[in-house]
N, C-alpha and C positions, 0 to 999 in steps of 0.2 A: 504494500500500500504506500503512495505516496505522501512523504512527509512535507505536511501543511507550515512555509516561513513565513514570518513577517520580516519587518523592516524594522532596526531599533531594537529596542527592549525583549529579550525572550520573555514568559512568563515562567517563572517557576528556577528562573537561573540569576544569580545575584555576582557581583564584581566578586573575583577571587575562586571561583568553584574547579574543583578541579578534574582532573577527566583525563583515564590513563591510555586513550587511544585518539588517535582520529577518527576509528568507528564513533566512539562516544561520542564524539563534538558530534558528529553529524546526528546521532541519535536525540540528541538535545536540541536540534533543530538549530543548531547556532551557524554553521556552513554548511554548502551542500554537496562537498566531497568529501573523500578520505584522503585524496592525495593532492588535488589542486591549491595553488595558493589563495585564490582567489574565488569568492563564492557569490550567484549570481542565481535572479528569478525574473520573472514576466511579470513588468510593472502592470499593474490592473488598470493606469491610466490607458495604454498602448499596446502593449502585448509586447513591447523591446525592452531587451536585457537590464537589469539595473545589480549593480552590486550591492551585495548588504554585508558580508564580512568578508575577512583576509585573517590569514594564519602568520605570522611571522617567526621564518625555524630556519633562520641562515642561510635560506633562500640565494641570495646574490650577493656580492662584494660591495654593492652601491648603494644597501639600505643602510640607513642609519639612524638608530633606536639611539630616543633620551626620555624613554617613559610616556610624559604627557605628549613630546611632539617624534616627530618620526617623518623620514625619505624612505617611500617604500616603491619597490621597483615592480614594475609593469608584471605580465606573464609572458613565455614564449613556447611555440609548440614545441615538444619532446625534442624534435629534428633538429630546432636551432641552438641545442645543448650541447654541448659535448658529455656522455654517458658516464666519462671517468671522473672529470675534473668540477663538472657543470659550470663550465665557460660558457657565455655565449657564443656561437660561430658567427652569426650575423646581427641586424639592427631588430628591433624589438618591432611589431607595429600595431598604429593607433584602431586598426581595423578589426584585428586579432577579437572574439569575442570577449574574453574576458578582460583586454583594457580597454574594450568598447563598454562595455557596462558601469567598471570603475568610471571613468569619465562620465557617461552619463547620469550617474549617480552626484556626480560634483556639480555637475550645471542643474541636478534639481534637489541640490541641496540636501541630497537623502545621508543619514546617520551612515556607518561602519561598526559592525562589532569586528573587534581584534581580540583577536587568539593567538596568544603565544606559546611557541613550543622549546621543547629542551632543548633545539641545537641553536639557538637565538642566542641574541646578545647574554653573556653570562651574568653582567649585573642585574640582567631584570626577568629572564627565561626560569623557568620552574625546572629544579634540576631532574623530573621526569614529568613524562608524559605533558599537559596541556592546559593549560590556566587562562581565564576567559577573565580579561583586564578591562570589559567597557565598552562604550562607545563614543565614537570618535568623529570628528566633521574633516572633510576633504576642504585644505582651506586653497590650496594653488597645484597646477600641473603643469608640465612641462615636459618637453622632450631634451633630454641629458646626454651628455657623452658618458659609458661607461669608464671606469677607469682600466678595465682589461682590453686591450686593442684584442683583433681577430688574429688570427693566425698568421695572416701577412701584414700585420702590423695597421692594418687598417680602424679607423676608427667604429665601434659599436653603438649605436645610435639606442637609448631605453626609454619609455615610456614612464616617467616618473611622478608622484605624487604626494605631497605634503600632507600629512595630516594631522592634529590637536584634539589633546581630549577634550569632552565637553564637562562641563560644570558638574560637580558633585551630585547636585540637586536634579539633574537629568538622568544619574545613573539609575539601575535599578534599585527598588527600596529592598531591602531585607521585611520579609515577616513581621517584626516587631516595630522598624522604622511604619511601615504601612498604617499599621494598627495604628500610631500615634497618629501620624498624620488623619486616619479617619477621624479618628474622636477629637481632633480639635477643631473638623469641619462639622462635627455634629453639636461640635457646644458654642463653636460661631452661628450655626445657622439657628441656633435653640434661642440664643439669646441676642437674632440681631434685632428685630423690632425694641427689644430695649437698649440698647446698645445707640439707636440713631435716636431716642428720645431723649437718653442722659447726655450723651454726650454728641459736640458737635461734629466730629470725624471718629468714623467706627476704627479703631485696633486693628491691622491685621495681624495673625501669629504664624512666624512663619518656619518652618525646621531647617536649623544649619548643619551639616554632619559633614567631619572628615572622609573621606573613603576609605574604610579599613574594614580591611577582610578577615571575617572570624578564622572564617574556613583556613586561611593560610596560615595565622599564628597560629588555630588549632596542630596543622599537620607538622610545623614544629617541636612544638611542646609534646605533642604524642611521640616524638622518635626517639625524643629525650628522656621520657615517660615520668616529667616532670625535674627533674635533676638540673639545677642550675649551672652552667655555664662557667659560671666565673666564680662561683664558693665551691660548688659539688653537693651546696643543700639541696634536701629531696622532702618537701614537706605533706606530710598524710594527714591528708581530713578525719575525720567522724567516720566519715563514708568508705575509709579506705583506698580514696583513691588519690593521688597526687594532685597536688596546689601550683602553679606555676602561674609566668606572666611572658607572654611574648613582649619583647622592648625592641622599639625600631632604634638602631642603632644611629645610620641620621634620620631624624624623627620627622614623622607627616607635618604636612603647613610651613606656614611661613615664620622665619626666613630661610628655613632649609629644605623645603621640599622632597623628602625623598621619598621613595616608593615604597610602596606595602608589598615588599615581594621576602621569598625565601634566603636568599644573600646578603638582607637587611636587617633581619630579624633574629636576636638572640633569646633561648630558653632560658630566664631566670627565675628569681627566688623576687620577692615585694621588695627584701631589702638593697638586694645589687637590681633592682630596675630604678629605685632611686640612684642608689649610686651612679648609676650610667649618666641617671640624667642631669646629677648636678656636677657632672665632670669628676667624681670623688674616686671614678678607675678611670683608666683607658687602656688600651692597648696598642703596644707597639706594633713594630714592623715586623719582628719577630712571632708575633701571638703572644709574647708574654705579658702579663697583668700588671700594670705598673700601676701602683695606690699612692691618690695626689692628696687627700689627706684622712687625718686621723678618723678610726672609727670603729666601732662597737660588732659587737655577732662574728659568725664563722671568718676566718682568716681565708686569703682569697686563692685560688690554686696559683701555681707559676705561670702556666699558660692557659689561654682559653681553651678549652674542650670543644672536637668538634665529633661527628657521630656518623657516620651510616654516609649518605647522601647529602646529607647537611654541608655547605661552605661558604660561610661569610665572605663577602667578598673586599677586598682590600680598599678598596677606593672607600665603602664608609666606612671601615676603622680607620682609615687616613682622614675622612673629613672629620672624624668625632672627637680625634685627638686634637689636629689643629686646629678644631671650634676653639675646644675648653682649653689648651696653650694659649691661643692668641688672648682669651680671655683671663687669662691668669697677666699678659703680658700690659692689658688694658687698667686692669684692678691696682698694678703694682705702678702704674706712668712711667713718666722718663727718668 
């Protein structure tokens, strides 16, 4: 039976979920292949192609992933590949269906769901299988020069396209987000008749939320199976089962914006997620645990523990230390 997409938002699939196949993605309705990059349906305006998601899994030499914005490169049929290397042999083109529908999709402004996979950029790829990061607006296209010439040194002409996440507040709601948002439109619309007689402009309420995915500090903290990172504390509830906190290492929002991804995210204990976050550890270049000042509870291991699949990636334990340095460097003056 044919599986029924939309455009935007799946229902029933929230930022962060994760999915150990490309069957799955497609089972979930989120692309419509297992192997293509790019995923594509018959707009109900027209009956012509329009894309609605793309996979990103290391695909070409010319994309290039920074999370929120992203150069993501055209498709080419099987033939203009090379089998061993996946070079392109010739120029990409805009005719091709499936960067006929991307671009169509840019000139009517339709959303992207992006999908990333484990052979993608390693700061932000799930280090297995498939993790659905959102949806994204096509903000500019272009045709590019590859950076890999052809065999005769010839230039490779690709079909290229900018993209940017969209606003938090556009992503899918979680379950519980939902819920909230209902009952605060059911207690605006309960009490708007009083609301415009008390006062002269009605209140709107409106929900702000980071995007941060249970699901993903979940599947951390389960590998660890609760065990801290940077003490080796392992704390048991009532319940018998382990206490932990995922800590974005650089931390979601502003001024550091960094991602909610697996190479971000460290299994700790309450009390080293404070520490992390008022600079009171860091980590060198080495993994080892350097303590920036004094402090109470378990003593902290020599180096960060990592596990299984698990690998923080260097770039934020480099940005987390040179946060809290330079802020040590600002506290003390000239």
């Amino acid at each position: 039976m044919e599986i029924k997409r939309v455009i935007g938002n799946v229902e029933g699939v929230v930022v962060g979920d994760h999915f150990g196949s490309r069957r799955e993605v497609m089972s979930a309705k989120l692309h419509q292949t297992n192997q293509r990059g790019i995923s594509w349906l018959k707009d109900d305006q027209d009956g012509l192609p329009v894309a609605d998601a793309i996979v990103l899994n290391g695909g070409y030499v010319d994309d290039d992933d920074r999370w929120a914005t992203m150069k993501y490169t055209g498709a080419s049929e099987g033939r203009d590949r090379d089998p061993d290397t996946g070079k392109l042999l010739r120029s990409q083109s805009w005719s091709y269906v499936d960067n006929a529908a991307l671009k169509r999709s840019y000139e009517r402004k339709y959303p992207i769901r992006v999908i990333r996979g484990y052979e993608g950029d390693e700061r932000y790829s799930p280090p297995k299988g498939y993790r659905y990061d959102g949806i994204f607006e096509i903000t500019a296209i272009r045709t590019g020069v590859s950076k890999w010439p052809a065999v005769d040194g010839s230039e490779i002409k690709i079909c290229q396209f900018d993209l940017e996440r969209l606003p938090d507040l556009q992503q899918a709601l979680t379950p519980v987000e939902r819920r909230v948002v209902e009952m605060l439109d059911e207690v605006e619309e309960l009490h708007q008749g009083e609301a415009e007689e008390i006062f002269p402009e009605v209140r709107t309420v409106s929900v702000k939320r980071y995007m941060r995915s249970v699901a993903t500090s979940r599947r951390v903290k389960n590998l660890y199976r609760g065990e801290c990172q940077l003490c080796g504390l392992r704390l048991i509830g009532p319940d018998g089962e382990p206490h932990s906190q995922g800590a974005h290492v650089r931390p979601l929002g502003d001024p550091h914006n960094g991602p909610d991804v697996e190479p971000n995210i460290l299994c700790v204990c309450p009390n080293c997620h404070v520490r992390l976050d008022v600079g009171a550890v860091v980590v060198d270049e080495d993994w080892s645990i350097v303590v920036r000042a004094a402090m109470f509870g378990a003593p902290m291991l020599p180096k960060l523990k990592t596990k299984g699949w698990h690998r923080v990636h260097p770039d934020y334990i480099r940005y987390h230390r040179e946060w809290w340095e330079g802020r040590r460097n600002l506290d003390q003056g000239p």
